[in-house]
Legacy VTK file of the C-alpha trace (Angstrom):
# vtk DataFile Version 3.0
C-alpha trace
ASCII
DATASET POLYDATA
POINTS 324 float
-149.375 -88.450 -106.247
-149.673 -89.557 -109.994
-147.327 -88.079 -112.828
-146.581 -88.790 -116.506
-142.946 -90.456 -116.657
-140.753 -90.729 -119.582
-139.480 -93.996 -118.576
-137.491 -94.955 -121.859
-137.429 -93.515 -125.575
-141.173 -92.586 -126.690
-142.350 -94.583 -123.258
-144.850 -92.450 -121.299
-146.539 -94.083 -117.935
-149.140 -92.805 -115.559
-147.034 -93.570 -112.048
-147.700 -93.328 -108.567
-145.094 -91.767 -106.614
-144.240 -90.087 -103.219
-145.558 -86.530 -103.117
-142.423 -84.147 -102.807
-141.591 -82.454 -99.497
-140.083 -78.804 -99.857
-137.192 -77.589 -98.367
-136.299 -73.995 -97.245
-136.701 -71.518 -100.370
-138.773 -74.243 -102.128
-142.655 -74.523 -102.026
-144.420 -77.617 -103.708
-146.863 -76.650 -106.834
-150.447 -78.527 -107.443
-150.257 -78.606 -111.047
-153.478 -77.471 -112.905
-152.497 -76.979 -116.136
-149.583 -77.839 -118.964
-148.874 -77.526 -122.265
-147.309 -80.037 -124.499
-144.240 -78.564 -126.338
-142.207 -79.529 -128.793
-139.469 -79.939 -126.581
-141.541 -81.829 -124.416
-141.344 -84.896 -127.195
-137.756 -84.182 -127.884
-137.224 -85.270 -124.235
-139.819 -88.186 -124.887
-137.944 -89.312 -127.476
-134.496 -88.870 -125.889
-131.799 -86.593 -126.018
-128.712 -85.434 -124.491
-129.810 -83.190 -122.095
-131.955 -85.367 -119.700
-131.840 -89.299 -118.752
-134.363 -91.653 -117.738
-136.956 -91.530 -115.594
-138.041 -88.116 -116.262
-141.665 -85.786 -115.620
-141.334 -83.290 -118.616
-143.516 -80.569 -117.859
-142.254 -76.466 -118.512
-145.260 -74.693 -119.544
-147.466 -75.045 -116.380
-149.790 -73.241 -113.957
-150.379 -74.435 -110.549
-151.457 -73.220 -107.187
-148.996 -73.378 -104.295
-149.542 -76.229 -102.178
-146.872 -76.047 -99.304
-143.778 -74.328 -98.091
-140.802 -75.219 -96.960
-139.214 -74.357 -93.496
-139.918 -70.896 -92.835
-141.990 -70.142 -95.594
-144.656 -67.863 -96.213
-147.584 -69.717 -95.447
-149.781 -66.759 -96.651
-149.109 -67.670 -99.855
-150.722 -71.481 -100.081
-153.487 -71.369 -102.025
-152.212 -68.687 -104.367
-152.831 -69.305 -108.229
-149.438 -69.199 -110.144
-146.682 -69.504 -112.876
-143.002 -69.674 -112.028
-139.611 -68.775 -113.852
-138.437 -72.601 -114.757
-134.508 -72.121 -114.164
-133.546 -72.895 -110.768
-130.509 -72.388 -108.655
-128.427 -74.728 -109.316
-129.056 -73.872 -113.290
-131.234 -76.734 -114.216
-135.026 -76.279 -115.465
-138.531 -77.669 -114.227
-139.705 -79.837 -116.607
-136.492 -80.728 -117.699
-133.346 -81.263 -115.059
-136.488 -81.121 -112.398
-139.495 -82.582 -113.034
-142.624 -80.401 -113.879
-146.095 -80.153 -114.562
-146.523 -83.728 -116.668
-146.234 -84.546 -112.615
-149.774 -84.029 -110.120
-147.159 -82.095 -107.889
-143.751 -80.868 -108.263
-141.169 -78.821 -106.199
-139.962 -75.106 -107.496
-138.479 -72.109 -105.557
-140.324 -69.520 -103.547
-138.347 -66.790 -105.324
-139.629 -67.902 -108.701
-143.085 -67.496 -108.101
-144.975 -64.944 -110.231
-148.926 -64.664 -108.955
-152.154 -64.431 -110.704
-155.638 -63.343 -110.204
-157.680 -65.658 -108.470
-159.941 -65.686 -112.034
-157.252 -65.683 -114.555
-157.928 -68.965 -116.789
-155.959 -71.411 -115.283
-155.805 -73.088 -118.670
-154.592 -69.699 -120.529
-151.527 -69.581 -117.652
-149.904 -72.413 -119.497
-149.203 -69.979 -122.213
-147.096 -67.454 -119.994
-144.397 -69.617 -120.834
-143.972 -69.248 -124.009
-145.428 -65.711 -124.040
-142.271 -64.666 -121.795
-139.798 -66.928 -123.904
-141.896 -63.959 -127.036
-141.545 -61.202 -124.719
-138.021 -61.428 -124.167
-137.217 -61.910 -127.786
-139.137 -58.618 -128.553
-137.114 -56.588 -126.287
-133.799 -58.356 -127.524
-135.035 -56.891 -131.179
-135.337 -52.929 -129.844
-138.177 -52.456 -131.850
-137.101 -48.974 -133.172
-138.836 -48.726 -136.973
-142.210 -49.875 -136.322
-143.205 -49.625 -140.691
-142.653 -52.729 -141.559
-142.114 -56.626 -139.705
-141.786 -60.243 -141.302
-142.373 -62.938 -138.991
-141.181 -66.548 -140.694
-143.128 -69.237 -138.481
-146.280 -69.923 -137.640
-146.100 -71.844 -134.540
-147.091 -70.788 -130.668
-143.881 -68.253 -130.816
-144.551 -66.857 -134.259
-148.182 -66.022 -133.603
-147.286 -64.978 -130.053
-144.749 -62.248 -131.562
-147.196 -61.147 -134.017
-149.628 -60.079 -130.812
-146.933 -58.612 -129.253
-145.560 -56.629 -132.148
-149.249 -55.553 -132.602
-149.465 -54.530 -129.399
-145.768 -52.369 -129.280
-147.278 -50.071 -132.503
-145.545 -52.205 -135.733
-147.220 -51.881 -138.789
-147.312 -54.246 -141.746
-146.729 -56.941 -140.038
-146.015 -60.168 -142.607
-146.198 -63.401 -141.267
-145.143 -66.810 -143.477
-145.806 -70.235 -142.393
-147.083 -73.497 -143.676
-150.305 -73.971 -141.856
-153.852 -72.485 -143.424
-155.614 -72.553 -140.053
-152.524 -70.709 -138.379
-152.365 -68.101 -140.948
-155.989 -67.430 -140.438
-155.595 -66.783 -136.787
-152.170 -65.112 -137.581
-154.829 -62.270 -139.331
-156.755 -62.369 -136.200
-154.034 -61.158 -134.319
-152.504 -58.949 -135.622
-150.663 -59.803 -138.893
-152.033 -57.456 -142.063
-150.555 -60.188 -144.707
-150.040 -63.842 -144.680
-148.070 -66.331 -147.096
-147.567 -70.185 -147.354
-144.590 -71.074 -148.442
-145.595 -74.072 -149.801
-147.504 -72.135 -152.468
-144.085 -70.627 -153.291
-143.284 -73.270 -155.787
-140.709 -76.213 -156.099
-138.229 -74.267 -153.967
-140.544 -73.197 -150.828
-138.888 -71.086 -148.007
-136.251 -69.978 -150.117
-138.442 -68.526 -152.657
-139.595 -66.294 -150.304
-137.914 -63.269 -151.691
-139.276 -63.800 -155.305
-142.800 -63.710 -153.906
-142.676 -60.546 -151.416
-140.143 -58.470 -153.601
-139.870 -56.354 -150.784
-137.639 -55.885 -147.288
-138.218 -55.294 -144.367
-136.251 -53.401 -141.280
-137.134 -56.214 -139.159
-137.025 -60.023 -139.979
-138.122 -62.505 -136.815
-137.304 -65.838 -137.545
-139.158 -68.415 -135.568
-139.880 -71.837 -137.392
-136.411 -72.868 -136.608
-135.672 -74.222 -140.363
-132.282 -73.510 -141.966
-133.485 -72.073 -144.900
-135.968 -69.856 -143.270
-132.342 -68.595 -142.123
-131.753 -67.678 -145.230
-134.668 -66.141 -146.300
-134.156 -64.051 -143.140
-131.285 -62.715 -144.503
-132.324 -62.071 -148.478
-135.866 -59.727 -146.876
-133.549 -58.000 -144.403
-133.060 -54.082 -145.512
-130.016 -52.041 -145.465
-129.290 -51.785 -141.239
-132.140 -54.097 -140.842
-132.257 -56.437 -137.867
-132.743 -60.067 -137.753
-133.887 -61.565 -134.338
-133.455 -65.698 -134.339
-135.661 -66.937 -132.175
-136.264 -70.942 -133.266
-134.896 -74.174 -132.233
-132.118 -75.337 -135.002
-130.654 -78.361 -132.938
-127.313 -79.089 -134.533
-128.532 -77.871 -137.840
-125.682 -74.825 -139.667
-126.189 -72.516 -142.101
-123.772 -71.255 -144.837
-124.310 -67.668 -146.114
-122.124 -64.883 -147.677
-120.178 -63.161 -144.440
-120.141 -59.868 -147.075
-123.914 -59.728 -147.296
-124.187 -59.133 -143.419
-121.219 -56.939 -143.718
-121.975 -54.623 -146.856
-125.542 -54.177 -145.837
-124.974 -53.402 -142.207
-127.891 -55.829 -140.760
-127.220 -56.687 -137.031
-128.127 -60.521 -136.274
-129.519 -60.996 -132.811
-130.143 -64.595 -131.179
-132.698 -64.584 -127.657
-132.877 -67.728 -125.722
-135.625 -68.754 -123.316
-137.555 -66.137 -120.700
-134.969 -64.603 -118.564
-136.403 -61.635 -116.755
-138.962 -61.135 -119.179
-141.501 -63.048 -116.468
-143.368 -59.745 -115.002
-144.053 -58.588 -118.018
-145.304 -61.863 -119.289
-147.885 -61.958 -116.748
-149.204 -58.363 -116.873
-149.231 -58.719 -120.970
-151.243 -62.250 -120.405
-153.965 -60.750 -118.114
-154.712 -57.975 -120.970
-154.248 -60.314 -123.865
-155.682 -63.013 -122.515
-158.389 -63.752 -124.936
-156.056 -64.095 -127.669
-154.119 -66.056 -125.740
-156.997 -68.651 -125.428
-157.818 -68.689 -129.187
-153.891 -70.632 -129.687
-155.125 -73.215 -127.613
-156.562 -76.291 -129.903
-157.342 -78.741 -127.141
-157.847 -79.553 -123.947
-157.283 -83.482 -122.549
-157.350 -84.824 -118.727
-154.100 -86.156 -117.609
-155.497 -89.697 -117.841
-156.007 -89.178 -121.085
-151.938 -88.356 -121.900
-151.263 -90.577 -124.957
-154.375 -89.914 -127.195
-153.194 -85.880 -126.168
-149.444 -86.151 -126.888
-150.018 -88.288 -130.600
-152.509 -85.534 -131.440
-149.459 -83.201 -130.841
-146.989 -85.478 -132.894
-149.753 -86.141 -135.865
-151.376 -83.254 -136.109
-150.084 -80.345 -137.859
-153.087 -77.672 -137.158
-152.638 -77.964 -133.270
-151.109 -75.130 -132.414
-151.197 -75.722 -128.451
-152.670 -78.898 -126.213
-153.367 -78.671 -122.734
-153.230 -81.352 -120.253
-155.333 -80.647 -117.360
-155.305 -81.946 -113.530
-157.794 -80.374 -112.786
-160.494 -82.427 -114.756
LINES 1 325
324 0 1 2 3 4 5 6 7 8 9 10 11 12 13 14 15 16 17 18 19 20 21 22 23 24 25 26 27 28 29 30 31 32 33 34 35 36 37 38 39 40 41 42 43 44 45 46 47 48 49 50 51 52 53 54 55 56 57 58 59 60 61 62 63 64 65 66 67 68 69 70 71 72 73 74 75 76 77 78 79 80 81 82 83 84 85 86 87 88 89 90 91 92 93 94 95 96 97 98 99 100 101 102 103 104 105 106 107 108 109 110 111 112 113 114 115 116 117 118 119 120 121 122 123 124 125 126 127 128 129 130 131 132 133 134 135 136 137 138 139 140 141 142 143 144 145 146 147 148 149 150 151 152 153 154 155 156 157 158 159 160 161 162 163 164 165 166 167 168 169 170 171 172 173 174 175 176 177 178 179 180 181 182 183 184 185 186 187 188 189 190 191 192 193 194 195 196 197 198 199 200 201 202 203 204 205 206 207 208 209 210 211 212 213 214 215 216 217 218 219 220 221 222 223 224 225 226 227 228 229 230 231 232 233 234 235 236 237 238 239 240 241 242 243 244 245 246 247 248 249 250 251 252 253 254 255 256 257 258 259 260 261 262 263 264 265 266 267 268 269 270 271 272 273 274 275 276 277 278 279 280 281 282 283 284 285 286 287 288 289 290 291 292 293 294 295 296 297 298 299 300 301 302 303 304 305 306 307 308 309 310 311 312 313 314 315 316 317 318 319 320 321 322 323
């Protein structure tokens, strides 16, 4: 089989390698879609969570290709998308390798199937739709009048569809990026801002500009000072849900501000159990799924696809396909 391997920092080659053999519990995917994530060129680049070699590869779709011993051989041929953590705790496309790789190995258990005519390219999204869909129920939507979203990326615009979809109302999205805001409107958000149009101070002008709070504050770019910001627009008992990617950054604030005005502060992490309803959401939603996809590149075509990603600030999502 053939796979994109991170062989050393910011090295990517197109390898040959043995095709994987599963083992009891385990079926091998035929990859037919993945998206390129940000992670995905953290791990390029190196970091402490995975060595060298490596097949990056967590937002994927695939169609079962074998079983292992005493597996359910009704199920080859069966379009899917699979909960990434495994057994032994780690992740495909991270610990294990994923769908940068022709074929890869996951377990049976994982499995989550589609409709034979679901967009194959569109199932790369359930991934980050369920990482959205778990954050939502972590934030008990309970007053639906009012929601900022801070980030415009895949997450940010993801939560705005789903908060659309669960009833919320003046729903405010800020982010940096005039084609993302645009298609933040489209679905779902009533009001959009660019911080950089904020003046000299950005992000943390935020409050100046809106002069308003809100009940409910999702904070998805993953900047510190978006952190912050969270905090000023949060109303008396409001609720802040964290949902970005802050590697080792910290972020001072007044302890008294949280206390005195009663706001609860409420981290989600990754997709756990949130998977089901991924998939059910994505078959209904599925055409605004497709519209956060920017591109579409065969595997072969890897490196002009994953500098677009690095470069390019208006792609929201790239696809790399096996299947083309």
């Amino acid at each position: 089989m053939k796979a994109i391997v991170v062989t050393a920092p910011n090295i990517l080659e197109f390898k040959d390698l043995p095709l994987p053999v599963p083992k009891r519990g385990q079926v091998r995917i035929r990859t037919t879609a993945c998206g390129i994530c940000a992670t995905d060129l953290e791990m390029i680049g190196g970091w402490e969570r995975t060595s060298f070699p490596g097949i990056p590869g967590h937002e994927w779709s695939g169609i079962v290709d074998a079983v292992g011993d005493s597996g359910d051989k009704t199920i080859i041929g069966r379009h899917c998308v699979a909960e990434n953590v495994l057994q032994d705790g780690g992740e495909v496309g991270f610990e294990h390798p994923g769908g940068y790789a022709e074929y890869f190995l996951t377990e049976t258990d994982k499995l989550h199937f589609l409709p034979d005519d679901f967009p194959m390219v569109v199932a790369a999204l359930i991934e980050p739709l369920a990482v959205a869909t778990r954050a939502l129920r972590r934030l008990r939507l309970a007053d639906k009048s009012s929601v900022l979203v801070i980030g415009d990326g895949p997450i940010g615009l993801l939560m705005t569809m789903l908060l659309k979809r669960a009833g919320a109302g003046n729903i405010t999205l800020i982010g940096g990026r005039e084609t993302r805001l645009a298609l933040a409107k489209e679905l779902g958000a009533e009001r959009t801002l660019n911080y950089h149009h904020f003046g000299e101070h950005g992000m943390e002008s935020a409050h100046a500009v809106l002069k308003c709070s809100f009940p409910n504050v999702i904070e998805a770019s993953g900047a510190t000072a978006a952190i912050k910001t969270a905090l000023k627009l949060a109303a008396q008992q409001g609720k802040i849900l964290v949902v970005g990617d802050y590697k080792k950054a910290r972020s001072g604030f007044l302890w008294n501000h949280l206390l005195i005005n009663e706001l609860e502060l409420i981290g989600s992490n990754a997709s756990a159990q949130a998977w089901p309803e991924a998939v059910q959401t994505a078959i209904i939603i599925q055409k605004d799924l497709a519209k956060l996809i920017s591109g579409e590149w065969a595997v072969v075509k890897f490196s002009d696809a994953v500098s677009t990603v690095k470069h390019n600030r208006e792609i929201i999502k790239a696809i790399l396909r096996w299947d083309i």
